[in-house]
One Martini backbone bead per residue (centre of mass of N, CA, C, O) as a GRO file, in nm:
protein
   71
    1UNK     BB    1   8.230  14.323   8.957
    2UNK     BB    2   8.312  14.007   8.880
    3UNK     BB    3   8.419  13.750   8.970
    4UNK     BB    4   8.586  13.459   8.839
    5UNK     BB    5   8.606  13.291   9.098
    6UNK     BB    6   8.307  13.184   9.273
    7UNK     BB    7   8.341  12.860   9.263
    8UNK     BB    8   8.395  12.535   9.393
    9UNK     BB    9   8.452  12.408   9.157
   10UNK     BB   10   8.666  12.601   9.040
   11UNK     BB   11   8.873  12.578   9.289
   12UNK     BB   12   8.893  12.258   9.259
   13UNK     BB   13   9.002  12.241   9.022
   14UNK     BB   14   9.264  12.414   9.046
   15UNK     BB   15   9.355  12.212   9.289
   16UNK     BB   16   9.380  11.951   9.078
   17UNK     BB   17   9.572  12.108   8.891
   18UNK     BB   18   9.803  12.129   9.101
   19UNK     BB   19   9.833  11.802   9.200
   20UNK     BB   20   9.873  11.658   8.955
   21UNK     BB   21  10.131  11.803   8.856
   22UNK     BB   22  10.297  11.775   9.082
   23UNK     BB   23  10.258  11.450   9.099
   24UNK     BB   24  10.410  11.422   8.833
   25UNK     BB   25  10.661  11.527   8.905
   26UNK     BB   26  10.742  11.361   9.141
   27UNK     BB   27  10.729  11.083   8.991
   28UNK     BB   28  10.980  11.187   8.776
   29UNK     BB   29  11.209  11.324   8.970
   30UNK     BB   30  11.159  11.119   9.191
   31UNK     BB   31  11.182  10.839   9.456
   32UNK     BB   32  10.852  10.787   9.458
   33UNK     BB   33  10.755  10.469   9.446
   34UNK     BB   34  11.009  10.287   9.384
   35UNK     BB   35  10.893   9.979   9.490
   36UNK     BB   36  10.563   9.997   9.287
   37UNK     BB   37  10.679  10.191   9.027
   38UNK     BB   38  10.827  10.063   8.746
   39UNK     BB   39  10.879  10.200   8.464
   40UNK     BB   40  10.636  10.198   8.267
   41UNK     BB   41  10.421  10.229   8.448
   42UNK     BB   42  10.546  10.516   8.524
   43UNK     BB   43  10.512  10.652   8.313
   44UNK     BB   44  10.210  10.626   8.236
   45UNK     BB   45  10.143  10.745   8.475
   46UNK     BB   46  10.247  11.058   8.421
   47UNK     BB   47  10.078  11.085   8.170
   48UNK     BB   48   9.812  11.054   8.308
   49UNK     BB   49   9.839  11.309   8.473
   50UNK     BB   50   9.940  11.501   8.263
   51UNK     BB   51   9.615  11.515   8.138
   52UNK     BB   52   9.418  11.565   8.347
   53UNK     BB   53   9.538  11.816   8.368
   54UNK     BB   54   9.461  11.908   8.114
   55UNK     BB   55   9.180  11.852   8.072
   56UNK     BB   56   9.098  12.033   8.332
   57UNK     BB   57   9.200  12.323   8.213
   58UNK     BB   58   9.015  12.320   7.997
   59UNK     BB   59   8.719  12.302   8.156
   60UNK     BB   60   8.815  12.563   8.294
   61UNK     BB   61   8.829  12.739   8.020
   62UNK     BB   62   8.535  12.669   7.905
   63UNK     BB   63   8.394  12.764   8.197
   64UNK     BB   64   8.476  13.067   8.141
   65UNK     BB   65   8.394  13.130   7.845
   66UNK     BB   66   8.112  13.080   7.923
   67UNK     BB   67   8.062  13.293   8.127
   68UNK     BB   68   8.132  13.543   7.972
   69UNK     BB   69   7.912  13.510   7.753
   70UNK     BB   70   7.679  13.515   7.950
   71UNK     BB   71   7.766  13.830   8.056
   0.00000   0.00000   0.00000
């Protein structure tokens, strides 16, 4: 049996979509930066954060489905 997730890339994946969502929650939630950071402008960057995000496990879940494929 083999590992799902055994390459470096896999696990950075993981991390950055655990990193980006949580960012975007603390974002939305919190008042995180909000001297520099305020109103659409604020709207807009948690938007991106969670696309980036969904982008992201989109990516791994692609990635995963390849390789299940070619094994």
């Amino acid at each position: 049996m083999k590992p799902i997730f055994n390459s470096i890339s896999d696990w950075f994946g993981i991390i950055m979509v655990l990193v980006v969502v949580s960012g975007a929650a603390a974002f939305a939630f919190t008042d995180v930066m909000t001297d520099r950071l305020w109103g659409s402008r604020r709207t807009f960057f948690v938007f991106l954060l969670l696309a980036y995000g969904i982008y992201r496990s989109f990516r791994l879940y692609q990635n995963y489905k390849r390789r299940k494929y070619e094994d």
